[in-house]
C-alpha positions, 0 to 999 in steps of 0.5 A: 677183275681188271682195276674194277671197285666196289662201295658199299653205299649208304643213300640218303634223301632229305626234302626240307620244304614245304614238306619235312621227308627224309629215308635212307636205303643202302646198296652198292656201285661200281667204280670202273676204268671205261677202257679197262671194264670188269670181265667176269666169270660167266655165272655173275655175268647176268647180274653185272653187265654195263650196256651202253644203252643204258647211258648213251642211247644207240653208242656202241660203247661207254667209252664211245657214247661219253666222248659223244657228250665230251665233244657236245660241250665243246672239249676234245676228248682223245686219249683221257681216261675216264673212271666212272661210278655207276650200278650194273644191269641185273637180271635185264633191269638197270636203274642210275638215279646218278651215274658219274664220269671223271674225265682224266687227261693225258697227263692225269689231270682231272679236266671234268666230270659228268653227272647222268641223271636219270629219272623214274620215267625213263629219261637221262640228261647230262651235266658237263661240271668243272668242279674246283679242286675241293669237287665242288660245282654248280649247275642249273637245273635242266632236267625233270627228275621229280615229280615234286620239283619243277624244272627251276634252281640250281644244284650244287654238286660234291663230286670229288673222285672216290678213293677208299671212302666215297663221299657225294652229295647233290643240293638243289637251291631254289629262292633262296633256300635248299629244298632238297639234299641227296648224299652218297657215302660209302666204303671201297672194296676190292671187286673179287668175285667173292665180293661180288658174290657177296653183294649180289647174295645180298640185294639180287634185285638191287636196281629194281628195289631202287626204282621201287623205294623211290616210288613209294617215298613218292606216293608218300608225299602225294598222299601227304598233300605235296602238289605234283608239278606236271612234267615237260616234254624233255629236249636232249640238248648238248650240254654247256661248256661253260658249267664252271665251278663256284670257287 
């Protein structure tokens, strides 16, 4: 199974204003070397497979696709490795509200980390961060992703690479306050085929229930009166080089 991992995940979603919402669902991800990927057994493979399509458009490879990223923002990319903590396609669907890249250099030093966001519409951006040693960054905000949150503000991202505990959080700042809160936790363990047996047994449909929880909280706002902000036509741009860290 290569040097592949699992966690166990724990999601939470807390919107503060104007509205008090918040819910919690689990399930789990995978933690993977781009160069060193999962080979599974032929009959989990229609429940774990990892397309480049579903992060980096037409790219022939993860690997490939994400140094396309790199090379936007500036950096050059030859010879790193990169760890990423991602959901699988299953059953022909996939859905990663967050996709994360943790970007190693010849000498093992982490040098960035990506954030892909994708949103129920379809859409993907990258943000290109340069955490502080405590995997603490802050980015604008660029990218739509809900349909109560206008393009506007700030995130202030918790991603430090993942050992034995996953620990990850996502804080949207906007006049003088923190709307919105998400968190990741969960608890690794090894990617056997047992184990992944046993994760798919549990949540066989895990990304289609995702996109589904997530649209439901949503009409729940609606139909508590939260206003929906109408969504801009997103440009892909290349993503900054200078999203520095605040220290």
């Amino acid at each position: 199974m290569t040097s592949a991992a699992l966690y166990r995940t724990r999601i939470r979603h807390v919107r503060r204003t104007p509205l008090r919402h918040a819910f919690t669902y689990r399930g789990y991800s995978w933690f993977v070397d781009l160069d060193d990927l999962p080979r599974l057994p032929v009959w989990l493979r229609p429940f774990t497979r990892f397309d480049a399509r579903d992060h980096f458009g037409d790219a022939t490879s993860l690997r490939a696709g994400l140094e396309g990223v790199l090379v936007g923002a500036g950096l050059d990319p030859r010879g790193w490795r990169v760890t990423a903590l991602l959901a699988p396609r299953m059953l022909g669907y996939v859905f990663n509200p967050l996709s994360l890249f943790w970007c190693h250099d010849r000498d093992g030093a982490l040098r960035c980390v990506v954030a892909e966001v994708h949103n129920t519409y379809g859409g993907r951006h990258p943000y290109v961060l340069f955490p502080d040693t405590g995997g603490r960054a802050e980015v604008a905000k660029e990218f739509y992703v809900s349909p109560f949150n206008a393009v506007e503000g700030s995130y202030t991202l918790r991603v430090p690479e993942p050992g034995e505990r996953l620990a990850v959080s996502v804080t949207l700042h906007r006049d003088s306050h923190a709307p919105f809160v998400a968190s990741m936790q969960g608890r690794r363990i090894p990617a056997t085929p047992g184990r992944v047996l046993g994760a798919v047994v549990r949540s066989p449909l895990a990304p289609q229930l995702v996109a589904a929880r997530i649209r439901v909280q949503g009409i729940a706002l609606w139909l508590r009166g939260l206003p929906v902000v109408p969504r801009p036509t997103h440009t892909p741009t290349a993503p900054s080089p200078h999203l520095e860290a605040s220290r």
